[in-house]
N, C-alpha and C positions, 0 to 999 in steps of 0.2 A: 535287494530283495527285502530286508530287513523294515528298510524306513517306508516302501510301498505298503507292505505287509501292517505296518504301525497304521500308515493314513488310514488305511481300507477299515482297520478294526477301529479304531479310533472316531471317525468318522460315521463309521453304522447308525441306521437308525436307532438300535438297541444300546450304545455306548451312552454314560453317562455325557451330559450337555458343559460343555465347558472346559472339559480336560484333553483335547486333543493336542489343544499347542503345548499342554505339558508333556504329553507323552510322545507326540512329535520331534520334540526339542531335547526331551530325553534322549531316541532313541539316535540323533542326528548328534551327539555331544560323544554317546558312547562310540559311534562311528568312528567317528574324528579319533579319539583316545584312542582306540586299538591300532585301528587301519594307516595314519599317519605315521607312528616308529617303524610301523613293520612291513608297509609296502610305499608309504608316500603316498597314500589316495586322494584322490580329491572326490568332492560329491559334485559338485558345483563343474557341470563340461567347459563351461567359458573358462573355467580354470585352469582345462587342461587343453584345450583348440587354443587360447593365444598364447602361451607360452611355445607349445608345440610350433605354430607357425613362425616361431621368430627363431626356435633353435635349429628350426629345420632337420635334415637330418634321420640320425635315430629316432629323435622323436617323432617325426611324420609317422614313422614306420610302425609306430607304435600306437597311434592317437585312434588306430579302428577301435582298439577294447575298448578305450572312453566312450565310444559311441554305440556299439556292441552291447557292453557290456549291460548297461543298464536297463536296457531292453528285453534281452534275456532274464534280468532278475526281474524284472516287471510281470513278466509272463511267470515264470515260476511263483511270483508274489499272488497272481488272481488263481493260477490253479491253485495254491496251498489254501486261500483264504476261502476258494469257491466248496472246498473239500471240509474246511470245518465251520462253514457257516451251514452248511447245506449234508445233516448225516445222512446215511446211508438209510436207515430205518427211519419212519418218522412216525411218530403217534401222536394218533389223530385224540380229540379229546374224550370221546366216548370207550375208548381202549385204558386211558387213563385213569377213568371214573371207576371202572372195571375192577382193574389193578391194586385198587386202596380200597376194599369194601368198607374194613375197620372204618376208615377215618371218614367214609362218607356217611357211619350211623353215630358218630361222635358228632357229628355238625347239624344231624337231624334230631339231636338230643338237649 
């Protein structure tokens, strides 16, 4: 969910130009560090289908979350991102102009 959540905002039109594979690469580094000691994760499904198919096994019985899983966080990644790209209230720009009388007789000044 994390590294979707990264492309999405990273990639917006509104994100600055040129920093996505840094924050990309960031957020796929910190992945790796946490989730490696503490569960073995892999990001990478090829990682975890061909090892799976050769130990057979437990592992088959296991290899649905790899596939699962990420899809699920995918989906939670565009509702959280759709939820703060997009607020609840929006103002319009005439509500705006509104709201800051002061500063709009400081600019006519």
């Amino acid at each position: 969910m994390f590294l979707v959540l990264t492309v999405l905002g990273s990639t917006d039109i509104s994100a600055p130009v040129g920093f996505a594979g840094l924050a990309i690469g960031l957020v796929l580094t910190l992945i790796h560090l946490v989730g490696i000691p503490i569960t073995n994760t892999s990001v990478n499904p090829a990682r975890s289908i061909g090892p799976a198919l050769f130990v057979g096994g437990w592992a088959l019985q296991q290899l649905w979350m790899f596939i699962v899983a990420p899809f699920v966080g995918a989906i939670i990644a565009a509702i959280v991102y759709s939820a703060m790209r997009h607020p609840a209230i929006l103002i319009t720009t005439r509500k705006a102009e509104e709201a800051l009388p002061g500063e709009q007789i400081d600019r006519i000044a």
